[in-house]
N, C-alpha and C positions, 0 to 999 in steps of 0.2 A: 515245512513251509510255514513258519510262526507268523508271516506279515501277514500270509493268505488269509489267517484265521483272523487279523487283529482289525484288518480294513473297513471302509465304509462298501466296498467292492470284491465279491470274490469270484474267480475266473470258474465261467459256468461249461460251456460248450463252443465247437466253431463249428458255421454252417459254413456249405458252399465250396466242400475241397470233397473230391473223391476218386481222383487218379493223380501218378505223380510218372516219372519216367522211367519207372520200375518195371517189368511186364509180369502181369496178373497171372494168379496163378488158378486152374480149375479143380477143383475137387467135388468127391462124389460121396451122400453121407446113405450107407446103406440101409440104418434103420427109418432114416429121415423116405427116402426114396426119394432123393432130391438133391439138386446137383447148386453147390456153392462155388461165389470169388471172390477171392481174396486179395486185395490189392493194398500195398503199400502208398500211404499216405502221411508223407512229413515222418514221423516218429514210429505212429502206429496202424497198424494192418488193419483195414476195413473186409469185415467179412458181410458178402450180400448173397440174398438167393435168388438163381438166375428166373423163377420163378416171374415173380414182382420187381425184383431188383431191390428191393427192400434192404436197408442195414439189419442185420441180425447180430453181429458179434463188433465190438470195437477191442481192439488187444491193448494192454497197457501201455504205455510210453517208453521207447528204447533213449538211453539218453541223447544219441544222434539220428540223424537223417537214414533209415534205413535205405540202403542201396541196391540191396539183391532178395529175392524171394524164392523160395521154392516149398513144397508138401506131398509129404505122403499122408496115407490111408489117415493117422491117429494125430500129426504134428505137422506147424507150419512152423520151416523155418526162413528166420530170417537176420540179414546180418546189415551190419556197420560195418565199415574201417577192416577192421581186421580181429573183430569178434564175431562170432556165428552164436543166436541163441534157438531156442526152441519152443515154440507154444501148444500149450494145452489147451484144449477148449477153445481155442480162438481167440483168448485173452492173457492167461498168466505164464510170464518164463519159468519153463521145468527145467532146461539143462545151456550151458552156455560151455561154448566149446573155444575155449583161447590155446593156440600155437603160433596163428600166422605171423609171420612179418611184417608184412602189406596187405594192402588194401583186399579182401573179399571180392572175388568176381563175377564167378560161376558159380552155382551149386545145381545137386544133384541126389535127391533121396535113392539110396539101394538097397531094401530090404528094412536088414536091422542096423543098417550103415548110413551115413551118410560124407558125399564127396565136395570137397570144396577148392577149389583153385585162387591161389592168389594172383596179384599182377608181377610178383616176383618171380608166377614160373612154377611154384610149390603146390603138390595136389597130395592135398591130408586126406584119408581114409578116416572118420571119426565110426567107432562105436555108437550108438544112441545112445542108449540107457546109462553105458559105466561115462561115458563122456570121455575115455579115452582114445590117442591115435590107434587104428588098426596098422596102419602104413603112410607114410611120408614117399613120397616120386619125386624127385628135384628134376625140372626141364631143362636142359641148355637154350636161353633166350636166343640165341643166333642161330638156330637149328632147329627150333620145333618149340616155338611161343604157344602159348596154349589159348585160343580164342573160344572152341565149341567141344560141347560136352553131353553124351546122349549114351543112355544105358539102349541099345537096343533089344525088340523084345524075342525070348525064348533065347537070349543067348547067354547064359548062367554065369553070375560073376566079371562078365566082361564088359567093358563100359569104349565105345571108339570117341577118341579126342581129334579134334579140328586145331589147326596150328592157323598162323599168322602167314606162316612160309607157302601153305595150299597145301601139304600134308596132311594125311591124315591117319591115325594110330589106332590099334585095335589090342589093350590090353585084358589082361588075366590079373585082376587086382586080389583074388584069392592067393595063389602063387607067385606074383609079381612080377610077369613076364610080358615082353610084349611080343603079341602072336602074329600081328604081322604090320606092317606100311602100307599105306596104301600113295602113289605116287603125285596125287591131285592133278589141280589144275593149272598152277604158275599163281595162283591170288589166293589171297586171306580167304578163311571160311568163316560169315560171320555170325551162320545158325546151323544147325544139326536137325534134321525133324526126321521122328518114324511115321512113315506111311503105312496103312491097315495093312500091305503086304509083309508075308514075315521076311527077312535080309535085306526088304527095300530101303533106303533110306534116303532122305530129300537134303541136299545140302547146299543150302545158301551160299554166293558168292559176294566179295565188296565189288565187283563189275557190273552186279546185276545181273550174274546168271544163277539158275537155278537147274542141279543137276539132280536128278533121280535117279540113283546106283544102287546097283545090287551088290552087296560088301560079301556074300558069298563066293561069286563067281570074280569078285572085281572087274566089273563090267555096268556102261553106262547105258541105262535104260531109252532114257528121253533127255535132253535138254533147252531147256527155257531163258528166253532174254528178259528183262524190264528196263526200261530206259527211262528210271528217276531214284538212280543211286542204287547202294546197297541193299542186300533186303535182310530187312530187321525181323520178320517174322514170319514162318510159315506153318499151315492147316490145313488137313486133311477133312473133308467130308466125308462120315463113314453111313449114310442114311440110305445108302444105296445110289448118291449118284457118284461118281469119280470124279470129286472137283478139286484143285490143290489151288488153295489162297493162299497167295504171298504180298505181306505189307515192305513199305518202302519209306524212305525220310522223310519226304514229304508230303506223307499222310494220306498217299491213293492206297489203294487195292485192287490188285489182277486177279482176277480167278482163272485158272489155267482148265482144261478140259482133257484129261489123261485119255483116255479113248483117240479124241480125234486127233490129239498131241497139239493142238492148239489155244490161242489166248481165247476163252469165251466170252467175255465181260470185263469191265472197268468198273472201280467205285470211286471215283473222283473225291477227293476231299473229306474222306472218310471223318479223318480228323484232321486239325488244323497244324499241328506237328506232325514229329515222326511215327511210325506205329509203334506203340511199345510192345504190348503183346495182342497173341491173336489165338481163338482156339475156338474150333467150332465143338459144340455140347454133342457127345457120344449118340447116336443115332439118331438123331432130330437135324433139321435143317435151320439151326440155331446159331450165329457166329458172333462170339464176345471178342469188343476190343477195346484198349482200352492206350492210352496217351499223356505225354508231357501236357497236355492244353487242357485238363485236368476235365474228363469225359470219359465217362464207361457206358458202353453202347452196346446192346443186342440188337444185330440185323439176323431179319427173319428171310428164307429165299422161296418166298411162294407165288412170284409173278414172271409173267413172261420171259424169254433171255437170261433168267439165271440168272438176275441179278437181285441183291438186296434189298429192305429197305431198313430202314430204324421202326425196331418193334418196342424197346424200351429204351431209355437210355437216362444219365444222371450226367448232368453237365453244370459245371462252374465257371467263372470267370477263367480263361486263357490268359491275360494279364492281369497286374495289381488291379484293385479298385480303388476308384480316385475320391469317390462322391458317396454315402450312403444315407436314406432317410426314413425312419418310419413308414408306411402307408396305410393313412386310415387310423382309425380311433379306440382298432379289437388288440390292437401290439401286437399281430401274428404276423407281418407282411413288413421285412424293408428291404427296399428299392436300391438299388447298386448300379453305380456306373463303374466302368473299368475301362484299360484302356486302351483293350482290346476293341473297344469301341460300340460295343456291347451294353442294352440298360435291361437287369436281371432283376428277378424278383424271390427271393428267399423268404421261406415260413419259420418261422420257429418252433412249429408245431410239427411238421413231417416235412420229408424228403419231396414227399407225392406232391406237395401243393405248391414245390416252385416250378416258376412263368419264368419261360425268358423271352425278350418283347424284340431279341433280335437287335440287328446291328444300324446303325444311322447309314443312310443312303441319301444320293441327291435325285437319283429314278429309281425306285426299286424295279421296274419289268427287263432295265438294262442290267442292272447290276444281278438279276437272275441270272439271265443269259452265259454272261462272262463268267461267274463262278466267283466262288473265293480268292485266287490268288491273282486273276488279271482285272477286280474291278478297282477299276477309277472314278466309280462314283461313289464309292466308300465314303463316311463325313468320318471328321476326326475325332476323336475320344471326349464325349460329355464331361465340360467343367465343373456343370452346376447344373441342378434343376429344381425344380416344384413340385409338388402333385397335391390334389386336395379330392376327396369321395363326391362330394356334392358333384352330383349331374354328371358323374362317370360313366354312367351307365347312356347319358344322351349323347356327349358328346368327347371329346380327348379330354381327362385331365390333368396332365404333364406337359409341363413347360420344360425345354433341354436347351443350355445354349453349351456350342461347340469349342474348341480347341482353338482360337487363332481364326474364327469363321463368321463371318456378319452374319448368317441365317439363324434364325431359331428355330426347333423341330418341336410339334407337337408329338404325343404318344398316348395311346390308348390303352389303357390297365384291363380292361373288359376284352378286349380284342386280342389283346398282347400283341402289338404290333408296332409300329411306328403311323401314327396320326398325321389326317388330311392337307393339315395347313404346316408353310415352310413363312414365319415372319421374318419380313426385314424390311426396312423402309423403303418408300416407293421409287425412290431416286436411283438406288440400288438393284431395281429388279432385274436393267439390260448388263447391265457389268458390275464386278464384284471387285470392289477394290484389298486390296492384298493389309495393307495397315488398320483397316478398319474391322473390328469383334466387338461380338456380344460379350459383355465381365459378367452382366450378374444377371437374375430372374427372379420372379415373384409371381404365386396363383393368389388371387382371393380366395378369400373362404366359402364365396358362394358358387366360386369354378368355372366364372363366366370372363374375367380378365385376366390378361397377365402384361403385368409390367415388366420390358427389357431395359437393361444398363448398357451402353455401349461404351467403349473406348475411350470417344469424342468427347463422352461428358453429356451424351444426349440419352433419356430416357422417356419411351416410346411407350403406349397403350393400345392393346390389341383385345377384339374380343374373339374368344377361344371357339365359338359354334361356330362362327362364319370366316374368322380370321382377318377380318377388316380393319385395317386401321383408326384406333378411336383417337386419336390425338397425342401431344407431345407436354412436358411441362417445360418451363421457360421457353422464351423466344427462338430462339435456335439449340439452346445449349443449358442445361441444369445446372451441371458444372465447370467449372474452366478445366479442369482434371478427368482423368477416366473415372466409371465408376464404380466403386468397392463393391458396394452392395444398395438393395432397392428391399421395400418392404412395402406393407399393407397391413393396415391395422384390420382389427376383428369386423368393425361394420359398416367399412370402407370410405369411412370420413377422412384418413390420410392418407398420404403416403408420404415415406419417409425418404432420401435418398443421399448417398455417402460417396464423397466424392476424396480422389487423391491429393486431392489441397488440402485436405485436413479441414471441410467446411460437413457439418451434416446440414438439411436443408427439409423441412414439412410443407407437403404442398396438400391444397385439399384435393382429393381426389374427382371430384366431378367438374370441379368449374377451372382446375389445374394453375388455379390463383397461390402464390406463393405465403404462407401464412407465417414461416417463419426457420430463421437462417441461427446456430452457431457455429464458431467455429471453435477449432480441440485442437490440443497443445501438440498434437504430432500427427502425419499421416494416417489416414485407416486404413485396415488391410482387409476387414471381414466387418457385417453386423451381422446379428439374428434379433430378431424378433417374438416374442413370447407375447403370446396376442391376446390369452385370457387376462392376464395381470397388466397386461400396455407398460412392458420392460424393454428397453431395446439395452443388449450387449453389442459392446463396439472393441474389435482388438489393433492395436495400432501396429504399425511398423517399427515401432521400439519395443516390441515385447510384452505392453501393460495393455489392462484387459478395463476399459470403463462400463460403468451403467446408468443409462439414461433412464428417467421417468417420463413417458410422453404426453403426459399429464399435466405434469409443472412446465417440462421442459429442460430439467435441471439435471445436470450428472448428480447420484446419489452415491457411487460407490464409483472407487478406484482401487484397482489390485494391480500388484507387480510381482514378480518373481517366478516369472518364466527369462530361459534364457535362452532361446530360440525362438524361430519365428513361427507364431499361435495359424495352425493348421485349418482348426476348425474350435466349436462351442457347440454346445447345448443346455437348453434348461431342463430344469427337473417339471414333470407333468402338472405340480403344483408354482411354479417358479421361485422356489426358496432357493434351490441351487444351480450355480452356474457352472457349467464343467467345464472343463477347456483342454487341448491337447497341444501341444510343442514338437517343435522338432528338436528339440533338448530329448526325449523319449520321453517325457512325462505328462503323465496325465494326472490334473487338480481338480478338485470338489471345491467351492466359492460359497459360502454361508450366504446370502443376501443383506438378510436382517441383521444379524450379527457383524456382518463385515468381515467373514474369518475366513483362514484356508482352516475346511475341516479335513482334508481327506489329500493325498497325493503319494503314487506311487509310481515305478520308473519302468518300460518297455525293453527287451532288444530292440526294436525296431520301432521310431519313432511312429504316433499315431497321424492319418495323415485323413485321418474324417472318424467323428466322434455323433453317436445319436442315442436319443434315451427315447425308452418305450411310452408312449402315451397314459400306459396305465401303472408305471413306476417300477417293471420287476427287472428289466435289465438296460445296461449299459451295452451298447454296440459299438463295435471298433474298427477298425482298416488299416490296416499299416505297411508303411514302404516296405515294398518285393517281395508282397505277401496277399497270398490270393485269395484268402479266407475271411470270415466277416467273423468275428470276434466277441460271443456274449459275456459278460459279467453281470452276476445275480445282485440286486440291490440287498446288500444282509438285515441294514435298516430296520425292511418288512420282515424278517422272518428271527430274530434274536435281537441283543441288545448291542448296541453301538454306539460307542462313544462319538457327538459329534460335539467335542471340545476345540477350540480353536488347537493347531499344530502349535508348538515352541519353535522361537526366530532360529533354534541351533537345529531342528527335525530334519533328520537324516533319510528321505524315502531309501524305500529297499526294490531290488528291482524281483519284478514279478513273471514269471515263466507266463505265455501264455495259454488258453486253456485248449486244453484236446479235445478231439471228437467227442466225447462224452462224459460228464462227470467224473471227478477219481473216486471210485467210494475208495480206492485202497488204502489211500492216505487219510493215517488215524491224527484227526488234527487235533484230539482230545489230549494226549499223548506229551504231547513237543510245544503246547501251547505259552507264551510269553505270560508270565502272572501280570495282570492289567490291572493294577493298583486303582484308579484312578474308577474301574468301573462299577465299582462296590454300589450295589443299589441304592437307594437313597429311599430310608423310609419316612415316612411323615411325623412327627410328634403327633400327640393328640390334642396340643393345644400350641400354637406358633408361638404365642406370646400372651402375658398376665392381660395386658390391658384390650386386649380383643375377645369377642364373642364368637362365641365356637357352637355348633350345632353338634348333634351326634349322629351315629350314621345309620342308626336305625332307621327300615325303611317305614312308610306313613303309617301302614296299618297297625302298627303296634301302638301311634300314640294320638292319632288323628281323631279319632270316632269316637274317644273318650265320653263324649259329653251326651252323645247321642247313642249309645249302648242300648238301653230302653228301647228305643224306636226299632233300632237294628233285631231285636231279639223277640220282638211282634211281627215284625216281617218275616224271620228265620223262623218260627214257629210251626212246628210237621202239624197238618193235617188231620193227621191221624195218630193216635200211640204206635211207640215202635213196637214191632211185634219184638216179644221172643226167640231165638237161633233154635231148630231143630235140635240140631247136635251140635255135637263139642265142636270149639272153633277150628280151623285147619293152623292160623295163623299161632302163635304164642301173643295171649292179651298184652296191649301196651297201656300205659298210664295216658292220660287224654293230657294235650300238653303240645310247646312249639319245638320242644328237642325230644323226639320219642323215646320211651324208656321202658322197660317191659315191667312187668308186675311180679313182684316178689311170691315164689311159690307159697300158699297157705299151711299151716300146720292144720293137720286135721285133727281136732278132738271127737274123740267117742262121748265124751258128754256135754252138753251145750248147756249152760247157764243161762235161763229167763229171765234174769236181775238185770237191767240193763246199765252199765255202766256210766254214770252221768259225768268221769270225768275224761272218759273219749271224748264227750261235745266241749266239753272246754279247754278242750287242746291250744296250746298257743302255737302259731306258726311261726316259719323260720324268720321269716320279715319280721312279725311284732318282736321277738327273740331279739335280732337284730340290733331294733330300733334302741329297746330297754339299754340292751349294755352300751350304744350311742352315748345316751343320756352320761353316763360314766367318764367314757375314754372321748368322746365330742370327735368320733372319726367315724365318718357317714357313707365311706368307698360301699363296704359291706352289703348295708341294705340297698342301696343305688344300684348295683350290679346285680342284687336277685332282682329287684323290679324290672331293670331294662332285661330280663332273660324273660320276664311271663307274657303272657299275651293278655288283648285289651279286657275279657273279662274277667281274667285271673284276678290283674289288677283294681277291676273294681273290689272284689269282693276280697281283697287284703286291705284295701282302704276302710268298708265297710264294717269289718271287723276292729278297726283301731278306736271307735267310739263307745262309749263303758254298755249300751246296750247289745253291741254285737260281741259284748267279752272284752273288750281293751279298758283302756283308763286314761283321765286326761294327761298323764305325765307322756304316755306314747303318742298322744297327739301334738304334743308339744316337740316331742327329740322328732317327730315329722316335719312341723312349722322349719325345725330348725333345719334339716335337711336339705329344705328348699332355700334357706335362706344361705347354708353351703354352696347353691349352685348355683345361684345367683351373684355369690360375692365373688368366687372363680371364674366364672361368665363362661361355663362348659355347658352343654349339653341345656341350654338355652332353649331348645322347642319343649324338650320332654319335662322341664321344671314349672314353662306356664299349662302345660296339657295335665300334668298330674297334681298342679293347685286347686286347676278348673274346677277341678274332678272331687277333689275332696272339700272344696268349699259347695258347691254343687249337694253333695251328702251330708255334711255335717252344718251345716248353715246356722242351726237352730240353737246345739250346740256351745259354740265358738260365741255366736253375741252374749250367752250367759256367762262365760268364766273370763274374769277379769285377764285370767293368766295368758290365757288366747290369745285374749283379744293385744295385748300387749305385744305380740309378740308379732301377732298378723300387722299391727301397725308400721313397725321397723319392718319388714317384708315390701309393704307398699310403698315405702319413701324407695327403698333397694331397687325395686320394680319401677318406677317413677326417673330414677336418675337412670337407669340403665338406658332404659326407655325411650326416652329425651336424647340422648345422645345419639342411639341408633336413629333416630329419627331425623335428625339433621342430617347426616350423614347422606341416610336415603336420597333425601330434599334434593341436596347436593348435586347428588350422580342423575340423579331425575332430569334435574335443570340445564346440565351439561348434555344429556342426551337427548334433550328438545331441542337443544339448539343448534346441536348436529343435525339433526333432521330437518329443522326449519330452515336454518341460512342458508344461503348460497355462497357457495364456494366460487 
């Protein structure tokens, strides 16, 4: 994946999907003592423990849709199409097993085998380990279709298969025989289950009956009716009571009662589809199920009647999501509408911490009653909404408006529920006219209004604690047109509002006096509002994407080159970029400042609601027929990223979206595209000749120069340092700003009392320096050991260059000149007047006596002088521009 790595965006995780139409599979880890599911989700297996329900394991990505699941003790296997693979650990493929034909249907772990049926009729016997066939069974389709498949237990090597025809078959796959037929019932078998008895077995019908046979004696135990279709799944309860749960297509559950041979219970609406799979946890009164409507649900049976309730459960959207927004200002929390009708709340932090607030209702105590599939007071699938934290906690703060529906529905984020008040105008309250909807919504930032758009072109003021109508802007109608979208600025001085005539229109917000009308070159279809920086984005029905200043008034930017129609926008938490999604599949990054596309790359599936995190680390996504909310890691923050504008010919590339969890597998280091373009960019150390340049030494080294003295009466011990007991622990360093340790001593057995007097007149490496300066007239040398010493070193090298501390006036002079080097280059400008201070300060007395000095200091002062004078206009300058910024009025 080379764009992965090149982008302004790379695909991080997806929240909010964790069943698919697959049925889950149970497994039991012995050293864990703890029982796991595994369920197929989109590509990769979600492994959870039935514990917590907690994700523990995500398995890597199969390149398609896995269809079928199954596991034994060590491997979950799982297939596509007509590849069978195998996992390890719950994450990496160990063995892939290719023969079939067609499509994977059935499977079946046996042992050190594994069985698998295609829909051609073909049932492969694989080996595990060598991954070869053990046996190949070819069915006659018009005679003995193969629908179910069930190793039963204690009978060695024999597996009985369910036919389509209501046969059913009892093979010897070690010698390849079939041992006997069994005769059925006239109808397809569309499940196979073992019951805790041994030769018992429970076999689903597509009529809805459910047979319990004993496949020893070939004789029928009990049998059982359901009247809502086939039955997709059946479960034994082995905890001691004799309960056999069988699921159905549209989502109930009967619990049958073996003893009295009758129906005990109903679970009505288990889930909102069909059941996909079912299986109650090994001696506990525990029943995992899970569903097409994307829900994995532990019911617990310890009330009354035997019947269930939800003890845990992980639920997502049932439909796409249409709507998603940030909530709140931590970026752990965005808000989902879907259209299933449904407004959810997803963390990005854990599984644990998503809300769902439940479905839109016109009576919620009616729509209890009736249930999931007969209410008619259901509302229809949220367009659009608001939400803001301020005063959530006192009263709703989500504004929702509906599908084709004049009402607006408030919601409570603290409650998770659907909120008190239902707005819509007063005229409206006896009868609901069928042409007339809410388009668009708006919360203030203080949580106390929300502004509605309607159809008409009328846009309405509501306050949210009591639901009261606070008034309308314009006389009847805002705009001639329906309305695109409605905004509120940060401190509720405007509001903006965009109507289908292609007019935007500012009203002040309290006195709803119209302050001021443009109109824009083509319809609008969307605005957003970026409230800290007062940007409004406007996208139109032709595709281009404007930005207003609401300041001036004035479009400042215009972008095109989308070619489909723009879905949704967001800004970046700082407003430099504007993102935008298409239904072209692509989704752009918009420079502000610049004016640039920096960033666009391409979807399978177009994005159909786009939002970025308030504190900048991911991009959130949605996209058609796709149930999952979609992050993307801003790279930005974390490496380096080219944000150069695109070239007019940039070819995006399309980008897979991201799986359940990070790939660490994919070595992007590897396969990475050479980015020419991203060569770090280092600074010169001087931009140009006629500029003054500081150095980048920090203060202390050149600052305190002048006041050393003072500094070192202050720093003055109290008291003598004492002497060290013993030998130091450390190795002694040389006292210094780069440490450096001390050169071991020679020890001599005889010491000489003659004191060397020409150790004291050691010249150091700076006077050294300076001397051969004088010569070669190249000053880098001593420049660079000074900027290395610290401020008293420095004195005391200066100190020394006057003929009383050992120097001579010629090293005072390759000094004068030194400065007069850095002066004329205009480098390192702080440290040339802090180390003139310094040594005019010391040598003062000096310098007035020798003519040659003083010559020399003179040309220094004219250098110093014109420098000087320049900078200082300059200052003047920028001074007088930023007073007058400050004082005018704009």
């Amino acid at each position: 994946m080379a764009r992965e790595s090149a982008g302004l965006f790379a695909a991080f995780r997806v929240l909010g999907l964790f069943s698919g139409h697959v049925p889950h599979v149970l497994r039991y880890h012995g050293r864990h003592r703890e029982f796991y599911v595994a369920a197929a989700v989109g590509r990769s297996v979600h492994t959870y423990n039935v514990k917590k329900l907690g994700i523990v394991a995500v398995s890597n990505a199969l390149p398609q849709d896995i269809t079928c699941l199954a596991a034994d003790r060590m491997l979950i296997f799982a297939s596509y199409d007509n590849i069978l693979h195998a996992f390890a650990r719950n994450k990496e493929v160990v063995h892939t097993y290719e023969g079939h034909k067609a499509r994977i249907h059935l499977l079946q772990p046996f042992g050190d085998h594994v069985i698998s049926v295609d829909v051609d009729n073909v049932l492969i016997v694989w080996n595990i380990q060598s991954e070869e066939e053990y046996l190949q069974i070819d069915f006659d389709k018009a005679t003995f279709a193969v629908s179910a498949l069930l190793h039963p237990s204690t009978y060695l090597n024999k597996i009985l298969l369910g036919s389509e025809q209501g046969t059913l078959q009892l093979w010897n796959i070690r010698s390849n025989k079939l041992l006997y037929s069994f005769p059925g019932w006239g109808l397809a078998v569309t499940i196979l289950e073992q019951a805790p008895a041994v030769d018992v077995v429970a076999v689903g019908l597509v009529s809805g009956h459910i047979i319990v046979h004993n496949i020893k004696f070939d004789e029928t135990l009990m049998k059982f009716q359901q009247d809502w279709g086939p039955i997709t799944a059946i479960s034994f309860r082995t905890d001691g009571h004799p309960v056999m749960a069988a699921g159905s297509p549209v989502g109930h559950i009967a619990l049958w009662d073996l003893e009295e041979k009758k129906l005990m219970c109903q679970m009505q609406d288990a889930h909102s589809t069909a059941i996909a799979g079912m299986s109650f946890v090994p001696g506990e009164p525990l029943l995992i199920t899970n569903g097409a409507d994307n829900a994995l649900r532990v019911w617990i049976f310890d009330g009354p009647g035997g019947t269930g309730r939800v003890l845990r459960s992980r639920v997502g959207h049932s439909a796409p999501p249409t709507k998603i927004r940030y909530h709140g200002q931590n970026g752990q929390q965005i808000l989902s509408a879907g259209q299933d009708g449904t407004l959810q709340s997803f963390s990005t932090v854990h599984e644990k911490f998503n809300k769902s607030l439940g479905r839109g209702s016109i009576n919620k105590k009616k729509s209890k009653k009736k249930g999931l599939k007969l209410d008619t007071m259901a509302l229809p699938p949220i367009t659009a909404f608001a939400s803001e934290v301020a005063h959530q906690s006192d009263w709703d703060g989500i504004i929702a408006c509906h599908q084709g529906y004049i009402t607006c529905t408030t919601w409570n984020y603290q409650k998770t529920s659907m909120g008190a008040h239902k707005l819509r105008p007063e005229e409206f309250s006896k009868h609901k006219p069928i042409d007339i909807y809410a388009t668009a919504v708006d919360i203030t930032s203080c949580g106390n209004f929300a502004v509605i758009g309607m159809s008409t072109g009328r846009v309405d003021v509501y306050n949210m604690q009591s639901g009261i109508h606070r008034g309308r802007y314009g006389k009847e109608k805002a705009h001639e047109g329906a309305i695109r979208g409605v905004a509120v600025d940060g401190l509720n001085q405007l509001v903006i509002t965009a109507g289908s005539e292609g007019i935007i229109k500012f009203w002040k917000f309290k006195t709803k006096d119209l302050v001021y009308s443009t109109e824009l070159s083509s319809s609008v279809s969307g605005i957003l509002l970026h409230r800290d920086s007062g940007i409004l984005g406007i996208a139109f029905d032709d595709f281009t994407i404007s930005v207003l200043d609401i300041e001036t008034r004035k479009i400042v930017r215009t972008f095109s080159g989308h070619h489909g129609r723009i879905n949704d926008m967001t800004f970046s938490p700082d407003g430099r970029w504007l993102i935008t999604s298409s239904m072209d599949c692509s989704i752009k990054t918009w420079d502000l400042p610049s004016g640039c596309l920096i960033d666009c790359f391409l979807v399978d599936s177009a994005a159909v609601s786009l939002t970025m995190s308030p504190t900048g680390d991911f991009l959130a996504s949605a996209h058609v027929d796709d149930l999952g909310i979609y992050l993307w890691s801003n790279r930005s923050l974390y490496s380096l990223v080219s944000l150069r504008p695109l070239p007019a010919d940039y070819e995006p590339s399309l980008v897979t979206l991201p799986s359940t969890c990070p790939m660490q597998d994919v070595d992007v280091s590897g396969d990475e595209e050479p980015f020419d373009e991203m060569i770090e960019y280092v600074s010169p150390k001087q931009l140009g000749e006629q500029l003054v340049t500081l150095s980048l030494l920090p203060e202390s080294r050149w600052k305190n120069l002048l006041n050393l003295d003072i500094i070192k009466k202050k720093n003055k011990p109290r008291e003598p340092p004492k002497v060290p007991k013993s030998a130091p622990f450390f190795i002694p360093t040389v006292p210094g700003l780069i440490p450096r340790y001390v050169p071991p001593e020679e020890e001599n057995d005889t010491q000489s009392k003659v004191v060397n007097l020409g150790v004291l007149a050691q010249k150091s490496d700076f006077y050294i320096h300076l001397e051969e300066a004088l010569s070669t007239n190249k000053y880098k040398a001593p420049l660079d050991l000074l900027k290395s010493l610290g401020p008293s070193n420095i004195e005391i090298e200066l100190r020394g260059l006057a003929p009383e501390g050992g120097g001579s006036m010629e090293v005072m002079l390759s000094f004068l000149r030194m400065i007069g080097m850095m002066l004329d280059k205009k480098y390192d400008f702080e440290l040339a007047q802090a180390y003139l201070a310094l040594f005019l300060k010391l040598h003062l007395k000096i310098l007035s006596s020798e003519p040659k000095l003083l010559e020399e200091l003179s040309k220094l002062s004219l250098q110093l002088e014109e420098t000087w004078i320049h900078l200082q206009a300059l200052f003047n300058r920028s001074l007088c521009v930023l007073t007058y910024m400050k004082s005018a009025l704009l």
